[in-house]
C-alpha positions in Angstrom: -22.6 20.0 24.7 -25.3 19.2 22.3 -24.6 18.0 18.6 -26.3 21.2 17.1 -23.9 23.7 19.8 -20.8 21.8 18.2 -22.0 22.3 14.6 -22.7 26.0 15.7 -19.5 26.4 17.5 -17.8 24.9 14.3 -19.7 27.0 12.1 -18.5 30.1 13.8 -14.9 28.8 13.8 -14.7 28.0 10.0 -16.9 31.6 9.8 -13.6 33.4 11.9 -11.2 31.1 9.6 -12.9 31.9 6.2 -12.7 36.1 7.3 -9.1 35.9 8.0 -8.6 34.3 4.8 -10.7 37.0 3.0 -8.5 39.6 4.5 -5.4 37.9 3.3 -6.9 37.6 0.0 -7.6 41.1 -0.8 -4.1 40.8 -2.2 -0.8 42.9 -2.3 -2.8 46.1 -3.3 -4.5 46.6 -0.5 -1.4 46.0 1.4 -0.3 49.2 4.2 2.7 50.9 3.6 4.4 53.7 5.0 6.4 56.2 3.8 8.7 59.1 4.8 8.7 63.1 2.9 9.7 62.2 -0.5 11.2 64.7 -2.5 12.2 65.1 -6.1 12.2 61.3 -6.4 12.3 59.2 -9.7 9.0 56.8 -9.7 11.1 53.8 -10.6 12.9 54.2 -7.4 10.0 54.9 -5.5 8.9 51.8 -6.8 11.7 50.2 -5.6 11.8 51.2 -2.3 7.7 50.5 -1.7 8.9 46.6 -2.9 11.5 46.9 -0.1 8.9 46.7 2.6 6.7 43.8 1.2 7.7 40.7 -0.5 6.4 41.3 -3.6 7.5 43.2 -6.9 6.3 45.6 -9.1 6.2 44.7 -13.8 5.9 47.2 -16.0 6.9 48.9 -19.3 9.3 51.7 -19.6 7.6 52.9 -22.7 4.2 53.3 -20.9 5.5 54.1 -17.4 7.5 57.1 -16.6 9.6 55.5 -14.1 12.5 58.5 -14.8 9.8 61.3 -14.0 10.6 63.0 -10.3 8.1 63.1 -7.6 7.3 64.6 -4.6 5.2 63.0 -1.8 4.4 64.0 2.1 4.3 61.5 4.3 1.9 58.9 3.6 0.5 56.2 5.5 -1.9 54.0 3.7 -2.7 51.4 0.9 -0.6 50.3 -2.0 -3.7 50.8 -4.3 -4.1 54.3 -3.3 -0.3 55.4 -3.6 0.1 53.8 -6.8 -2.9 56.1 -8.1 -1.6 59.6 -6.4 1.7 58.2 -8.4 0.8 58.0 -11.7 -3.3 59.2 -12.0 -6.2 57.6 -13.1 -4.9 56.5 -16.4 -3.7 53.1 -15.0 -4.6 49.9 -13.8 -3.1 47.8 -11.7 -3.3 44.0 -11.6 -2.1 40.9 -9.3 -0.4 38.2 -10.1 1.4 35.8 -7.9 4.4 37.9 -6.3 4.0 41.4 -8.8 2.1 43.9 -8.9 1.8 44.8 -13.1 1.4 48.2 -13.7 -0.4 49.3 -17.0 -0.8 52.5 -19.3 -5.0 52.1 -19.6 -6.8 55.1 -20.1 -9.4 53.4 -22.3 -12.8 51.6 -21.5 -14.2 49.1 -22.6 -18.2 48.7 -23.2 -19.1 44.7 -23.4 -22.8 43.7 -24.2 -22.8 39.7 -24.5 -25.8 37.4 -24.4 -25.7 33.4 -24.1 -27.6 30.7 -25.3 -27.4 27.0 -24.4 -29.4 24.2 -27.0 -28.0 21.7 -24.7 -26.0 21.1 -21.4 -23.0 20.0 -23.6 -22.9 23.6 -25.8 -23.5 27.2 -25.2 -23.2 30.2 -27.8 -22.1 33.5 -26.4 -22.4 36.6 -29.2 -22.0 39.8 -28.3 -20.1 43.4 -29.4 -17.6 45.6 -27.4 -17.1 49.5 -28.2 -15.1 52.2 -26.6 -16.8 53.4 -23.3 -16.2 56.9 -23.9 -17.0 57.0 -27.8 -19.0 54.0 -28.9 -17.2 53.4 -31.4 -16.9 49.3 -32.1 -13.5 48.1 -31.0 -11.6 45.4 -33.7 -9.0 43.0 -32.6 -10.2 42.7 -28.9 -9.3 39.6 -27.0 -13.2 37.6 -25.7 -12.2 34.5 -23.6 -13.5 32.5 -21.1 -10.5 31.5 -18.7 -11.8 28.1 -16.9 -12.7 27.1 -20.4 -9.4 27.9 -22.1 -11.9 29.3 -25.1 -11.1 32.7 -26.8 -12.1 34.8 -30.0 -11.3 38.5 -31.4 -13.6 41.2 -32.3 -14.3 41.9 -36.1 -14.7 45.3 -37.8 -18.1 46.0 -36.2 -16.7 44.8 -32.8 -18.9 41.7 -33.2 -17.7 38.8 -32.0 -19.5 34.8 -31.2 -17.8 32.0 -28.5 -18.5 28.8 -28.5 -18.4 27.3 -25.2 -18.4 23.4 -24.5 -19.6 22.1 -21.1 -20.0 25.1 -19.3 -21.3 25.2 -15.9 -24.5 27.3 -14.7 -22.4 30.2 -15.3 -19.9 32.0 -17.6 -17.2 34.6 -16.9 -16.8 36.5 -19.5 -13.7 38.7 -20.4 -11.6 41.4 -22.2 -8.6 42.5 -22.7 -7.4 45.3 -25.3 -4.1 47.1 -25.3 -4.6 50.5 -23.5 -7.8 49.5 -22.1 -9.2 48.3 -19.0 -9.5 44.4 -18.3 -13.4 44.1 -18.5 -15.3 41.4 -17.1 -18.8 40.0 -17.4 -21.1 37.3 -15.8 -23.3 35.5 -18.0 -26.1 33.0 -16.7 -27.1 30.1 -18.9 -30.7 29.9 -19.6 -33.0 27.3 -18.0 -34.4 24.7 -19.8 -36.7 23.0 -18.6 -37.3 19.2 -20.2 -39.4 16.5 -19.6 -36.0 13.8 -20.0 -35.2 12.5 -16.9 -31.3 12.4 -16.1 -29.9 9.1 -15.5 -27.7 8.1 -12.5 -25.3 5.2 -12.1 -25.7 3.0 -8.8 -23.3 0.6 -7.4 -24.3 -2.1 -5.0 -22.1 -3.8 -2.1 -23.0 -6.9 -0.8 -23.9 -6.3 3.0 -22.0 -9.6 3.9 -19.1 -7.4 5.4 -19.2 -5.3 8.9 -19.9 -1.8 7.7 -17.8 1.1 8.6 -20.5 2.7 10.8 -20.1 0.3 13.1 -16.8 1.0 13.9 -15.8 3.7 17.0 -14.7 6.5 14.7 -17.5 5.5 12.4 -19.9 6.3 14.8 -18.2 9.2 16.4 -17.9 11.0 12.8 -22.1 10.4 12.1 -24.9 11.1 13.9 -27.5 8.5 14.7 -29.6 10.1 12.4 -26.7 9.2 9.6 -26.8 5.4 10.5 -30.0 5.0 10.4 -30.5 6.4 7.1 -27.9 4.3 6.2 -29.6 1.2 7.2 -32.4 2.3 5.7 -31.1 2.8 2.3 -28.0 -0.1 2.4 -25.5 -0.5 0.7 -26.9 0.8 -3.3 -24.4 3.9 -3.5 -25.1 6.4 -6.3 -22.1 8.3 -8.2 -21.6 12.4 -8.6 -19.2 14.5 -10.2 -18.2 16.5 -6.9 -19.0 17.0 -3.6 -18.4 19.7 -0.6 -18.7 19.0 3.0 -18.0 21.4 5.9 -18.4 18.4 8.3 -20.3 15.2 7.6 -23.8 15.7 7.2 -23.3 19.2 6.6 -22.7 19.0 2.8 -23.7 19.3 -0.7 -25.5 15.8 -0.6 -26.8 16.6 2.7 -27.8 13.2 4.9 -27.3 11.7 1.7 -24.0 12.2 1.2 -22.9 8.6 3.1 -24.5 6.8 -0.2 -22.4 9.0 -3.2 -19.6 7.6 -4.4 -18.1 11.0 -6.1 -15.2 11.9 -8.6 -14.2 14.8 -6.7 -15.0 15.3 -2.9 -13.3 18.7 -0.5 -14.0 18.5 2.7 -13.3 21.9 4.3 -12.9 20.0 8.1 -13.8 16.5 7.2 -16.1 14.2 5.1 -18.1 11.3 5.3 -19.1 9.7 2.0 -19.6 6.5 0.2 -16.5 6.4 -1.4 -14.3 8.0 -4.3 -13.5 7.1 -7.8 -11.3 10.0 -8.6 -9.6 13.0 -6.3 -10.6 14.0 -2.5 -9.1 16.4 0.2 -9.5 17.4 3.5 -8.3 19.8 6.1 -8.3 17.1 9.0 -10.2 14.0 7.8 -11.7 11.6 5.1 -13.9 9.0 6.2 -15.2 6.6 3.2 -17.7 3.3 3.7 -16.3 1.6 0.4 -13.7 1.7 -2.0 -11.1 4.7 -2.5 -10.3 4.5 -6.2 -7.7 7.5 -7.1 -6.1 10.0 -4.7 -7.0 11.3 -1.3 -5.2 13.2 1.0 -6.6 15.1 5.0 -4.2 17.0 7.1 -4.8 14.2 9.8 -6.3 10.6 8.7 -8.1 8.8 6.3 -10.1 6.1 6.4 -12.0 3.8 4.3 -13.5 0.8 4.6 -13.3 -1.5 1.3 -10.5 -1.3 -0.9 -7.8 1.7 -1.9 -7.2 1.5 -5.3 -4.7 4.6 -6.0 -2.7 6.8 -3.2 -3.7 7.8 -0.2 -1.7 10.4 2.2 -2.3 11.0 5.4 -0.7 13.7 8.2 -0.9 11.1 10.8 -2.9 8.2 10.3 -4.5 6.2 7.2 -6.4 3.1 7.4 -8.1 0.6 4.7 -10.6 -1.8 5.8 -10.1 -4.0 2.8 -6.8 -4.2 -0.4 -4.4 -1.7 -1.1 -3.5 -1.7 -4.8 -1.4 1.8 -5.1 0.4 3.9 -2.3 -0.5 4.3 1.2 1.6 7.5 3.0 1.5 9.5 6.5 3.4 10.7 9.1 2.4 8.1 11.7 0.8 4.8 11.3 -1.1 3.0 8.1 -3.4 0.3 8.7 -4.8 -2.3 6.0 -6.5 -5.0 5.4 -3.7 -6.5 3.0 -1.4 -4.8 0.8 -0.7 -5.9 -3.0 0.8 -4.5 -5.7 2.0 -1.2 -3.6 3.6 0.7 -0.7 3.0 1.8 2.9 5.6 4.0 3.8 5.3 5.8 7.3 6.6 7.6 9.9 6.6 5.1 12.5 4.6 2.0 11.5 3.0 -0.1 9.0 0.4 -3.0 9.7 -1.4 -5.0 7.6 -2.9 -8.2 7.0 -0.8 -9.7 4.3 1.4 -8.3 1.9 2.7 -8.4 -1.6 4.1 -4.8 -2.0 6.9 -2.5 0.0 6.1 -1.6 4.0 8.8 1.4 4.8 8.2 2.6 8.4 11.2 4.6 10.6 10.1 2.1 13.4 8.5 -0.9 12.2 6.0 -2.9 10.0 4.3 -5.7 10.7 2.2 -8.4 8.7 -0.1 -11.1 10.1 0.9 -13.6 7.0 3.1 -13.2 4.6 5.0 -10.2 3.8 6.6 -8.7 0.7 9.3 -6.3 1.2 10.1 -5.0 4.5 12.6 -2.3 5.6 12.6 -0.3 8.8 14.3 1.8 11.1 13.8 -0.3 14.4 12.1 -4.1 13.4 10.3 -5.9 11.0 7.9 -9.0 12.0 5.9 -11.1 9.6 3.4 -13.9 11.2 4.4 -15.7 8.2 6.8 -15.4 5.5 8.7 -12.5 4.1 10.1 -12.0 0.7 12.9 -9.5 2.4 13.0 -8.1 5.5 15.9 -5.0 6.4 15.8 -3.9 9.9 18.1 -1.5 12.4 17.5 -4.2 15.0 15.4 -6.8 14.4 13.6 -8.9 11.9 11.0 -12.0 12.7 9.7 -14.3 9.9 7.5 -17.1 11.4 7.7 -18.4 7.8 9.9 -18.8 5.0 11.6 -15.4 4.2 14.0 -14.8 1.3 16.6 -12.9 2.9 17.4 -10.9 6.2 19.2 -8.1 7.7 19.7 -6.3 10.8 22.0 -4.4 13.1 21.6 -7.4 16.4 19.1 -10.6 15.8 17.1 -12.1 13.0 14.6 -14.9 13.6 13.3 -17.2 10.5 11.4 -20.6 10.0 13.4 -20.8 6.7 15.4 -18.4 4.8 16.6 -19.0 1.2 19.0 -16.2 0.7 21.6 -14.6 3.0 20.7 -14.0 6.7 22.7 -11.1 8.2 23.1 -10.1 12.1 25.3 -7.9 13.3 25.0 -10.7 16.5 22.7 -13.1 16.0 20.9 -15.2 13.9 17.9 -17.5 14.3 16.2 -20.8 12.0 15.1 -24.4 11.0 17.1 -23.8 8.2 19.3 -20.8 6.6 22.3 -21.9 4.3 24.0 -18.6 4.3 24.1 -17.4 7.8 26.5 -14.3 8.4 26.7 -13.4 12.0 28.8 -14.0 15.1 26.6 -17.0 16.9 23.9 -18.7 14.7 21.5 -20.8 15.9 20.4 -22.7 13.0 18.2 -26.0 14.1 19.4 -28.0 10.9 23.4 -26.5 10.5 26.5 -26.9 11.6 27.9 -26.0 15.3 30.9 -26.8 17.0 33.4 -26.1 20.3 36.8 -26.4 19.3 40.4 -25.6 21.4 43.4 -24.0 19.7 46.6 -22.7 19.7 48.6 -20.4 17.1 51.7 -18.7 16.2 50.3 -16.0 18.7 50.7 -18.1 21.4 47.0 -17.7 21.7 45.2 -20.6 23.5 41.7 -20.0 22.8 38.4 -21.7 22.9 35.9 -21.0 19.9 32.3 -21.4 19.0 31.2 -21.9 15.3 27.9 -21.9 14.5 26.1 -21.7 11.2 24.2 -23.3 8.3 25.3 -25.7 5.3 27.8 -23.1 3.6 28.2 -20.2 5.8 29.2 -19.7 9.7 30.0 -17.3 12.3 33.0 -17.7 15.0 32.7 -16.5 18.5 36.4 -17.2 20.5 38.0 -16.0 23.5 41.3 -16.8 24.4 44.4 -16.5 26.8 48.6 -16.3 26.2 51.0 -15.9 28.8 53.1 -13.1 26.9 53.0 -9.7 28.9 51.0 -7.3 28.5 48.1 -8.1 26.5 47.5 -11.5 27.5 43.5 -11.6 26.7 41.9 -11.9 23.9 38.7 -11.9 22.2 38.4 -13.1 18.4 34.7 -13.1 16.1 34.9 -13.4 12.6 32.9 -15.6 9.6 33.7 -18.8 8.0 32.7 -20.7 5.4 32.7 -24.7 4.3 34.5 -25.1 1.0 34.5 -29.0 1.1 33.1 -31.9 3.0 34.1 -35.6 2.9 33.4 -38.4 4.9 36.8 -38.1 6.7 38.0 -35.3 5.3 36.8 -31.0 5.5 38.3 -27.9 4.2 37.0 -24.5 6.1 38.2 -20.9 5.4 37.8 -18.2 7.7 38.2 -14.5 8.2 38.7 -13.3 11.9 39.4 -10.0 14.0 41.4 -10.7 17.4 41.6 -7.8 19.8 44.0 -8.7 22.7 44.0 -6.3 25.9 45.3 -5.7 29.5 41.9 -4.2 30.4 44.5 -1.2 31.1 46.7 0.3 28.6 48.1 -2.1 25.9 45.9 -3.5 23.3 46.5 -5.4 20.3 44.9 -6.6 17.2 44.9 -9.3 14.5 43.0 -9.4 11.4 43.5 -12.9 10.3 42.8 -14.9 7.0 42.9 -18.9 7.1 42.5 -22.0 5.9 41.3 -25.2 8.2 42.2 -28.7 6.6 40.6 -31.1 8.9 41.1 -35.1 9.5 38.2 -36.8 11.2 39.1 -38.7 14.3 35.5 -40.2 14.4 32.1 -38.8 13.3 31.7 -35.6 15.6 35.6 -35.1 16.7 38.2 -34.0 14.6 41.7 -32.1 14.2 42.5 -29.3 12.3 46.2 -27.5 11.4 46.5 -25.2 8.6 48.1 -21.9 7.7 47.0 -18.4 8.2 48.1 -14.8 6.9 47.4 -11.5 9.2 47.8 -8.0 9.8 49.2 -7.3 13.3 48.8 -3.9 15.1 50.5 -4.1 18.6 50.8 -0.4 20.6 54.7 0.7 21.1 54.4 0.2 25.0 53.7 -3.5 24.1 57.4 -4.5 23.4 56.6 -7.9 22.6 57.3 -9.2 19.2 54.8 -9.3 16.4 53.7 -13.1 15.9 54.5 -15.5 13.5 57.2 -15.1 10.1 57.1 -11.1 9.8 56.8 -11.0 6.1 56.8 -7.2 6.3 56.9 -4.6 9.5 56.6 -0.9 9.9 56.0 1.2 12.5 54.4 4.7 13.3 54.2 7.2 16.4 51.2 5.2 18.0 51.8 1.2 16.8 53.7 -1.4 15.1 52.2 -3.2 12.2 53.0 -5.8 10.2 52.0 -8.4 7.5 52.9 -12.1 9.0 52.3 -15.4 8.2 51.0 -18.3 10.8 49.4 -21.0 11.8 47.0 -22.6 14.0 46.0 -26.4 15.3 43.1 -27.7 17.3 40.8 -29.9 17.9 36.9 -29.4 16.9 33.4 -31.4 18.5 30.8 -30.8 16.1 27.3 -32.0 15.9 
């Protein structure tokens, strides 16, 4: 299909959108009802029972209505508008407002004469008179205003009255409002003035040292060629408006022109194309900017620009920024940028960027070629170079130095400075406060020790960590029946180190089974004095307190000196005291 078919066919498509939204907005009056022989019925529950069937409701005065009065109606099938008037006559007007219907006593009309004059495109002077319709009688005390200018006056004696308007636009709508009487409106056109001073336009230029965003795929699959070549023609000196419309790009208030307007305010009915935006722009699908975004923008489906985002920008799927982000980047999807600084991306699956100084949110993941600010996420995090935080519901990778970690399984770090938290493992040259079960820290502590305890429980443990913090892996046999195997993971720490002397404490879980039906369990707190035998081997006894939970089928007795035992319809318990010996290679 041929460019000018498409523009046709989405001509005719906003032309059927446009009439269905005129329809909609011929309001709650012209709204069909139907209604069944009424008889001897008060108008206030008439009312009442016309509101029933729409979703809207109906304001008025008791004084001026007669809501009590009785009437009688035949069946009627029709408009809102029309009932209302065989109701209560042609001495009342009905207005809309958002949800009611207001019902007013007006049998008066007013007669506005107004005329306008404009010295300058900063001031106009409206004076004018209003008398009664019927009489022509001046009319005192009537409400003039102008509603978009928030400007009103009141009539005098002679129904005279003069408004001063400031910055008004090509035209005025003018109105009045009298108790009694109808609303009245009236449009006014400023004069033309025609003058010889020539309006001046601010321009900003953009070095051309950067690709342009044309060049990209959806750059050139949002212009025409005719677009890009104007745009080469012209470079990169963009002009600034007020505001801007655009059906589609090209077809717009700027025209071909409007890729070289930087504007305050831009609406883009489908989508836009422009140079940029230094205050507010929407869209129904799409924004598509070459330079700098500096305020708000929002589309239904994606934004893009392609220098810098100064501001927020919200997206229903997808936002990218070609250059910094300094303010918030948000959609349902993904958010691209060239680096992020003081800000946020938050999405609904993923966040990449350059580098970062700011917060990436993302229900999957975000990523960062360099360094990386703050990073949370549903599923990973990755930086190519350091983090200042990374939180993540699986995984987090820092390929530089990152200030802390946390995740559900596995966290990977050149350096971390803070904690490091795995729910299995952790990863790094060097992390001082490791906490998960195996640690593989290239400059810490690790170590393969055999044991026994009051339990009975010959084990064989792996401890693996950094400088002050470690994690214990252990598994573990003991010939009591039933629950003879066991497997123990817990965290430790390193309280002191001598030259022949160390002091550990740790915290544990034991779970011992028959892979059948007796289990037990042993939450266990101790301390590891330790004696070096030589510079990796060395022996360990100390004392340990725990909580033991054995089933009732296992009838073997709780371990240790029971300091305290109880029992309930499913287990034993008890508080008991222990100890455990071993001996320990670590390197």
């Amino acid at each position: 299909m041929k460019r000018y078919d498409k523009l046709l066919f989405l001509f005719a498509a906003w032309c059927g959108l446009f009439l269905s939204l005129q329809a909609r907005a011929q309001g709650n009056l012209q709204r069909q009802v139907t209604l069944s022989d009424i008889r001897q019925q008060q108008i206030g529950q008439l009312l009442d029972k016309i509101a029933a069937q729409t979703d809207f409701s109906f304001a008025y005065n008791n004084h001026s209505i007669p809501a009590d009065s009785a009437v009688s109606l035949a069946r009627y099938q029709g408009t809102v508008n029309t009932l209302l008037s065989t109701i209560l006559g042609n001495e009342y007007e009905f207005k809309e407002v958002p949800g009611y219907i207001i019902l007013r006593h007006a049998p008066g009309k007013l007669d506005l004469q107004a005329d306008i004059e404009s010295n300058s495109s900063r001031t106009a002077l409206v004076r004018g008179q209003i008398r009664d319709a019927a009489t022509g009688r001046p009319l005192e005390l009537v409400s003039v205003y102008e509603k978009n200018l928030l400007t009103s006056a009141l009539t005098d004696a002679q129904g005279n009255f003069e408004l001063r308007l400031k910055r008004p636009g090509e035209t005025v709508l003018l109105s009045a409002s009298r108790d009694r009487y109808r609303d009245t409106s009236l449009h006014l056109l400023l004069p033309v003035v025609v003058s010889s001073t020539e309006r001046k336009r601010r321009y900003r230029y953009y070095p051309a040292d950067e690709e342009d965003l044309q060049s990209s795929r959806l750059g050139r699959f949002f212009t025409s060629s005719r677009q890009r070549v104007q745009n080469l023609n012209l470079g990169k000196l963009f002009a600034y408006s007020p505001y801007q419309l655009s059906f589609v790009p090209g077809l717009s208030t700027h025209g071909m022109y409007n890729s070289q307007v930087i504007n305050r305010v831009s609406l883009n009915i489908i989508g836009g194309y422009t140079a940029g935006v230094s205050g507010a722009e929407l869209a129904g699908a799409f924004n598509i900017n070459r330079a700098d975004v500096d305020g708000f923008q929002a589309a239904g489906l994606f934004n893009i620009s392609g220098r810098n985002l100064n501001g927020a920008q919200i997206g229903g799927a997808f936002n990218a920024v070609a250059g910094k982000i300094n303010g918030t980047q948000a959609t349902g999807l993904l958010n691209r940028s060239g680096s992020l600084g003081t800000g946020a991306q938050i999405a609904g699956f993923a966040n990449i960027t350059g580098e970062s100084k700011g917060l990436q949110v993302a229900a999957f993941g975000n990523y960062a070629a360099r360094e990386a600010g703050l990073q949370l996420s549903g599923f990973g995090n990755r930086a190519g170079s350091g983090a200042g935080g990374q939180l993540g519901g699986l995984v987090n990778i820092a390929r530089g130095t990152s200030g802390w970690q946390a995740s559900a399984f596995m966290n990977i770090a050149k350096k971390v400075k803070g904690f490091q938290f795995a729910g299995l493992i952790n990863v790094a040259d060097s992390s001082d406060y490791p906490v998960g079960f195996v640690n593989f820290i290239k400059n810490g502590s690790k170590s393969i020790s055999v044991g026994l305890d009051e339990a009975s429980f010959f084990s064989m443990a792996f401890r693996s960590g950094g400088r002050v913090l470690y994690g214990l892996l252990a598994v573990g046999y003991r010939p009591e029946k039933p629950s003879r195997y066991g497997l123990e993971v817990g965290f430790g720490g390193h309280l002191l180190k001598r030259k022949h002397f160390a002091l550990d404490a740790e915290i544990s879980n034991r779970t011992f089974t028959d892979f059948d039906q007796h289990n037990a369990s042993l939450l266990s707190v101790r301390a590891l004095p330790a004696i070096h035998i030589t510079r990796n081997l060395r022996l360990f006894a100390g004392p340990s307190l725990s909580l033991a939970s054995f089933d009732l089928k296992d009838t073997s007795r709780l371990p240790g000196w029971i300091i305290r035992e109880s029992s309930s319809e499913e287990n034993r318990r008890g508080l008991v005291a222990g100890w455990s010996v071993g001996l320990q290679m670590a390197w």
